[in-house]
N, C-alpha and C positions, 0 to 999 in steps of 0.2 A: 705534506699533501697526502701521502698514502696514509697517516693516521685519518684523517678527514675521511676519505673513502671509507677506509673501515667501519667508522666508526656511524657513517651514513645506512652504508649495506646492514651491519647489527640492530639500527632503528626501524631498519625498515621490516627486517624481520620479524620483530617484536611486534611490530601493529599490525603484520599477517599474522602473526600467530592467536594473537588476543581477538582478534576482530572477528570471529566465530565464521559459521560458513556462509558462503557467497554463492550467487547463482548466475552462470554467462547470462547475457543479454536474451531476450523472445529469438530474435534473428540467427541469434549462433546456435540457438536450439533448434530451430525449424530449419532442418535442412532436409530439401528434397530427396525424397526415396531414392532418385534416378542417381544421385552422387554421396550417398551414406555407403561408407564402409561396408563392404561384403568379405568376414576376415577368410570364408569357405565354410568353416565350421563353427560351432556352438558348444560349448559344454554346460549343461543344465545348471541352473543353481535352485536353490530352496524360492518356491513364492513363482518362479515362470510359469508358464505357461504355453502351448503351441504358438494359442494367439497371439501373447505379448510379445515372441519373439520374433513369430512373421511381421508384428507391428513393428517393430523397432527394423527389421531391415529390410521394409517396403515389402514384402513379399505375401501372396495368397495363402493362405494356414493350409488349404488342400495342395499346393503346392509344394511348401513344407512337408506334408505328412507327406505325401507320394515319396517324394527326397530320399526317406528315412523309412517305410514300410510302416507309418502308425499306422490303426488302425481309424474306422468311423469315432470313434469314443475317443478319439485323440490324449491319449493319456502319455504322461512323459514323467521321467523321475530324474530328483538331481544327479547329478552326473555322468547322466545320460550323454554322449555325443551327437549330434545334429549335426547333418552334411546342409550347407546352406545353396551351397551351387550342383548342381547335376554334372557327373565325372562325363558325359555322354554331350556329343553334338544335336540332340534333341530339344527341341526350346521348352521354356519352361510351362507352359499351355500342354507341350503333348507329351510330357508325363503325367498330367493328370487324366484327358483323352481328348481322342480326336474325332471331334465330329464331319460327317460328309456326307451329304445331300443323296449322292448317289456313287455308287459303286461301280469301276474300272470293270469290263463283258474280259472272260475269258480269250485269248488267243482261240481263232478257228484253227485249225490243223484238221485240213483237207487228205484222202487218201492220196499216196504217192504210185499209186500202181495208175501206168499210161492207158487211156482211150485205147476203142478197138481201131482209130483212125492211126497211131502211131505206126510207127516201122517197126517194131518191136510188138507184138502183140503177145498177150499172157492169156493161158489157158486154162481156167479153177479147174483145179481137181475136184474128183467127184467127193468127198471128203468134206468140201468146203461149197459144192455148188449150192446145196440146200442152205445155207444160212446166206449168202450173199443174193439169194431173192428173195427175201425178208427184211434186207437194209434198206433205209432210208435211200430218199433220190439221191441223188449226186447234187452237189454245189454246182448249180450254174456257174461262177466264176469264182473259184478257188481266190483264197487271199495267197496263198504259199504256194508255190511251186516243189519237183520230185528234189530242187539241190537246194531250196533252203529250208524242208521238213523238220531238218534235226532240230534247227533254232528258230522256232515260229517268229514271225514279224512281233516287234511288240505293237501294243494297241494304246493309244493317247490315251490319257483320263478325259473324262469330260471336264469341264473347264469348269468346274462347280470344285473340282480336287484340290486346283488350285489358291484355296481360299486359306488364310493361316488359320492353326489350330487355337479351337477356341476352348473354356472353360465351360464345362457342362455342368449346368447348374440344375438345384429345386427349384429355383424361384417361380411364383405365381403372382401374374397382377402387378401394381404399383404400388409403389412405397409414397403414401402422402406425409411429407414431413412437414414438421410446425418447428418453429423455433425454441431451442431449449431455454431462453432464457430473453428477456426484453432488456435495451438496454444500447448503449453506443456504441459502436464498431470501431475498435482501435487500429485493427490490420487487417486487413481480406489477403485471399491467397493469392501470393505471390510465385511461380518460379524463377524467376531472374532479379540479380542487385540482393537487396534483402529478402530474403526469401521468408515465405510460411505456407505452410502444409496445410493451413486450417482459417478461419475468421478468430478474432482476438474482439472479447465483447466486454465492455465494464461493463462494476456494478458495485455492490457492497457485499461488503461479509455478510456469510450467513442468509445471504438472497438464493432461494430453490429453485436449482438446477434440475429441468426436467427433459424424460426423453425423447427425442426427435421424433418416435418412429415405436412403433409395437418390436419385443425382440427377446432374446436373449442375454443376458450378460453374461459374457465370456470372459472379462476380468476385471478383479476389483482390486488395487494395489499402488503400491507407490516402488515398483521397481525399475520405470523406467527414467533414467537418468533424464531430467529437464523437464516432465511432466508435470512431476509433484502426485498428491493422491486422483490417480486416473480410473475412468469407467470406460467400458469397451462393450459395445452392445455389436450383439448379430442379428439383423434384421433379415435375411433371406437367404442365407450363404456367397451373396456375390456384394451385399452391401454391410459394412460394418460402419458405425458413428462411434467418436472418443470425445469426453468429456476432461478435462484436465485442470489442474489448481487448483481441487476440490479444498477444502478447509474440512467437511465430513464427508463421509463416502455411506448411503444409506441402502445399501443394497451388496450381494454379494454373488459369487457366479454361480452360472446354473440359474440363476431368478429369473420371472419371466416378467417383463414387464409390457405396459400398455404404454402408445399415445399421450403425454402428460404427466406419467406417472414420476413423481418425484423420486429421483436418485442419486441426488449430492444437494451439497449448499456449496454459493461460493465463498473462494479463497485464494491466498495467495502461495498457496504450498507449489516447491520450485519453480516460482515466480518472483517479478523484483517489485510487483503490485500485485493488487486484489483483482481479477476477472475471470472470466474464461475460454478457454482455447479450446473450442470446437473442430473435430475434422470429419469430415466424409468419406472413406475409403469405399474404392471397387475394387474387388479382385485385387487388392492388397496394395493398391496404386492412389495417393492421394487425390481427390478432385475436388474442384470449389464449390466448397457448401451454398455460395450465393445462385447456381447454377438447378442447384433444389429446392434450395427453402423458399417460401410464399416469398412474395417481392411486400414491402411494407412502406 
């Protein structure tokens, strides 16, 4: 019986190892930003990117660079280390900055010297009488009193303070997006059960993949595990679009593309079929592209 087993497990190995490589399922690769792996850090490898690595762990690229002290020019080299989470009880919105509508008034801090009504009366000296009739009136009703001068009251923010900190962006205007590509909708975004980060569209090989949106490409590559050859376009610094399962990639970063403009064909590269897997990020956070694109 134990020859049997063995001799099972040694077959079975043999037809992993011959069987060339294999790619997880759509599902096991689309997992939501909110529950990917944050290992804290990053060590750079050849072909990353800022982008592709705030992509790969749900995270804003401006949040990333804040992280790390890159600069606007967001340049990084291999083996470079990237802190991925903030060592600081600050969220990750107000390391990049905090905007507020309006601004907390200074503490008044009233003088402590008593009325001439008091039982204690003070007498300026002549030294100081000349400047003390040149002062301003007196506060009708002090906020402080003589015993709690030292440590003025504090003053509430206005209630506009209270708003969480947001991402300060360029953006102008609206983003009118068109569909990159026509064709049948295998998976819309899911997060819960099977999940996906993006819509899942057939088509054929070789069918041109165009882009959503006027922008930037900030990456052209096939380094992100489960993607296959990916495009990563920056449309206004708070929206990014990824193209994915390219079969060719016809564009490269730093390009600047239009509305239309052709930027892949499809394919099935680290997919288990030919289509493609579109996503919409904000502020490095997936959202469903059915929630932007024209309704059809």
């Amino acid at each position: 019986m134990l020859l049997k087993w063995l001799l099972a497990l040694t077959i079975a190995g043999m037809l992993v190892a011959c069987g060339g490589p294999t790619y997880a399922p759509v599902s096991e690769r689309t997992v939501p930003a909110a529950s990917q792996h944050n290992p804290g850090q990053y060590t750079v490898r050849k072909g990353d990117t800022l982008y592709s690595i705030a992509f790969r762990y749900g995270m804003d690229y401006r949040q990333l660079a804040a992280l790390n002290g890159v600069d606007s020019r967001y340049n990084i080299f291999p083996g470079q280390r990237l802190k991925l989470k903030s060592t600081t009880r600050t969220t990750s919105n107000e390391s990049i900055v905090r905007e507020s509508s309006t601004i907390a008034p200074k503490p008044i801090i009233t003088s402590t010297r008593k009325t001439a009504s008091s039982t204690h009366k003070t007498t300026p000296s002549k030294s100081t009488s000349s400047k003390t009739s040149t002062t301003a009136k007196p506060v009708s009703k002090p906020r402080t009193t003589a015993q709690t001068a030292s440590k003025p009251t504090a003053v509430t923010p206005a209630k506009n303070n209270n708003k969480p900190a947001v991402i300060k962006t360029n953006a102008t205007g609206k983003i009118y997006w068109k569909w990159p590509v026509t064709g049948r909708i295998l998976s819309t975004f899911k997060t819960k059960g099977v999940v996906n980060k993006g819509v899942d569209i057939a088509g054929s090989r070789g069918v041109a993949i165009k882009a959503a949106a006027s922008g930037k490409v900030v990456y052209a590559g096939n380094g992100l595990l489960g993607y296959g050859n990916l495009v990563i376009i920056d449309h206004n610094q708070q929206f990014l679009s990824a193209y994915a399962h390219n079969s060719r990639v016809l564009v490269k970063e730093n390009d600047m593309v239009k509305t239309g403009d052709k930027i892949a064909e499809m394919g099935s590269s680290g997919a288990d079929r030919v289509m493609l897997h579109f996503e919409i990020r904000r502020d490095g956070k997936p959202v469903d592209p059915l929630r932007y694109l024209p309704k059809r």
